[in-house]
C-alpha positions as a Markdown table, in Angstrom:
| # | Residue | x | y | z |
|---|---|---|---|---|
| 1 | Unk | -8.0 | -36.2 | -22.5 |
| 2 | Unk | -4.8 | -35.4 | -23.9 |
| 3 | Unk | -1.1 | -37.2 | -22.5 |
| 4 | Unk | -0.6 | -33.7 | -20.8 |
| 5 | Unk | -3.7 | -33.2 | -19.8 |
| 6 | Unk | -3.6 | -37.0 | -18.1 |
| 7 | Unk | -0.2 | -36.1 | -16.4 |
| 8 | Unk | -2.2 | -33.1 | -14.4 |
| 9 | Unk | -4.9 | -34.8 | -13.3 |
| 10 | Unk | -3.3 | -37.9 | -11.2 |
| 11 | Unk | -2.9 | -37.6 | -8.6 |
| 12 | Unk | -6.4 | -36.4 | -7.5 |
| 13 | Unk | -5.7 | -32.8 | -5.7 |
| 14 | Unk | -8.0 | -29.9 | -5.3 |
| 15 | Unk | -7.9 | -25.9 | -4.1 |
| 16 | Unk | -4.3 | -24.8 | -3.4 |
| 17 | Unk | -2.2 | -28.0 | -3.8 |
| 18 | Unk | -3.1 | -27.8 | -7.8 |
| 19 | Unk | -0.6 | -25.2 | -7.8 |
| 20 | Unk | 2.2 | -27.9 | -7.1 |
| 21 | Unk | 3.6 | -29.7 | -10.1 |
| 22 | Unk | 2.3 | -33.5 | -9.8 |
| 23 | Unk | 6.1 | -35.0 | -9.5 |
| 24 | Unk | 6.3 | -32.3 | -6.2 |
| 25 | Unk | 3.1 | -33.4 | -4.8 |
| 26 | Unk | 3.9 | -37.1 | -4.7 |
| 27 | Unk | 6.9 | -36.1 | -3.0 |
| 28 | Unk | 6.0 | -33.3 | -1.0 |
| 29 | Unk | 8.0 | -34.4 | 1.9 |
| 30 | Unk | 11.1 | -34.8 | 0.3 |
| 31 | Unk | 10.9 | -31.1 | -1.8 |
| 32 | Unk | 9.5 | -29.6 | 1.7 |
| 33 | Unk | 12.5 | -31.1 | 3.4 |
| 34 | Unk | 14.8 | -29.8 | 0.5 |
| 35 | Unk | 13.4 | -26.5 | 0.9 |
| 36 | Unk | 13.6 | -26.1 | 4.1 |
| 37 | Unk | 17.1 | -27.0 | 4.0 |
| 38 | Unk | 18.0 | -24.2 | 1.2 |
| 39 | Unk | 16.1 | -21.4 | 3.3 |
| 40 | Unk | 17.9 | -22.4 | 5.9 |
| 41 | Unk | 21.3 | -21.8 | 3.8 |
| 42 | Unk | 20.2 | -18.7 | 2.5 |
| 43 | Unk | 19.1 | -17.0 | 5.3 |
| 44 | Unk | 22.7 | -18.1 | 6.9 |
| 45 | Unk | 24.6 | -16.7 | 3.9 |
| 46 | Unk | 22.3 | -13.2 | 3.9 |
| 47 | Unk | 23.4 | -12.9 | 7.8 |
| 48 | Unk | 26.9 | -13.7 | 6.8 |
| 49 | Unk | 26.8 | -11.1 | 4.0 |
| 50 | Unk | 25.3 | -8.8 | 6.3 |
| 51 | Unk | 28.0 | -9.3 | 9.1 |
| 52 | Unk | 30.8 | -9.6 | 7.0 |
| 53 | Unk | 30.5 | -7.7 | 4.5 |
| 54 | Unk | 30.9 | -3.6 | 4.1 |
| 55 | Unk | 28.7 | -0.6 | 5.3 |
| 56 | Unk | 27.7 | 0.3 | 1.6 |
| 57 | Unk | 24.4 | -0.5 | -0.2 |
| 58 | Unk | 25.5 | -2.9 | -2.2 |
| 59 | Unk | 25.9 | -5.2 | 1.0 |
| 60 | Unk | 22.2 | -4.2 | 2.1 |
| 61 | Unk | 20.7 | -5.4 | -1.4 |
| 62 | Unk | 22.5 | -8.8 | -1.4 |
| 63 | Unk | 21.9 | -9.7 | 2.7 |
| 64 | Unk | 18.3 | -8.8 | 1.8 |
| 65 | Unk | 18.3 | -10.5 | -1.3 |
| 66 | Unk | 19.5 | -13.8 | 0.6 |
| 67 | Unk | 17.0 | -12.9 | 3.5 |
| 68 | Unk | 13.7 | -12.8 | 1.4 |
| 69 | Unk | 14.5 | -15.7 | -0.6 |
| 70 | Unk | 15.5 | -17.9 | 2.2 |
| 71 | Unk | 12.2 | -16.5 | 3.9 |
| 72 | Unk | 10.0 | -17.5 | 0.9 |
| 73 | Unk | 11.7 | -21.0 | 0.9 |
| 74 | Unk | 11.0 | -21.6 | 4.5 |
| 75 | Unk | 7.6 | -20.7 | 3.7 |
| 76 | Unk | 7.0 | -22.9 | 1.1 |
| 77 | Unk | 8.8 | -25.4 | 2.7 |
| 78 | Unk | 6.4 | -25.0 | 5.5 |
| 79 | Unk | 3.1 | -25.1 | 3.3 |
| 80 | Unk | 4.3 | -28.5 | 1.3 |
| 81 | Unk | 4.7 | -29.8 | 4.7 |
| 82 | Unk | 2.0 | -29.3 | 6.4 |
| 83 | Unk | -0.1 | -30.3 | 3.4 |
| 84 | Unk | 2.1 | -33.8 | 3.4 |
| 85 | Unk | 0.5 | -34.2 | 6.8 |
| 86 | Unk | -3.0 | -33.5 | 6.2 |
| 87 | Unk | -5.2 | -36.4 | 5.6 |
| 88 | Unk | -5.2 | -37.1 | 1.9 |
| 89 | Unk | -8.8 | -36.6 | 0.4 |
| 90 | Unk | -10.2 | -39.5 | -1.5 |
| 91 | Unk | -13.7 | -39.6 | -3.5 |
């Protein structure tokens, strides 16, 4: 197997976690906890914008730009956690 193809295949990982790069699953605690962290941020900065800022569109678009991308953090952030948690599977 090629160098790349070596770098893929440790650690051993099956289904849904093969969609993490191998450096984020052997710290999935730490990026889950950095996401989390940055949804957290965005969605305060969306609520900000959305408070602070005017009664045009252009407010709209960016509070719900900052709201759907701190959402899909916290998800993700969610997901690597919860997979950091699980039993590791071994053959």
């Amino acid at each position: 197997m090629s160098r790349i193809g070596n770098w893929w295949a440790s650690p051993p990982r099956s289904g849904m976690r093969l969609m993490l790069m191998p450096w984020e699953y052997r710290h999935l605690r730490l990026c889950g906890r950095v996401r989390a962290v940055g949804g957290v941020v965005l969605v305060a900065l969306g609520v900000v914008t959305r408070l602070e800022g005017g009664a045009d569109w252009k407010t709209y678009g960016w509070a719900l730009a900052f709201l759907t991308a701190g959402l899909a953090d916290l998800g993700l952030a969610r997901w690597e956690l919860r997979i950091a948690g699980a039993p590791s599977e071994r053959r």
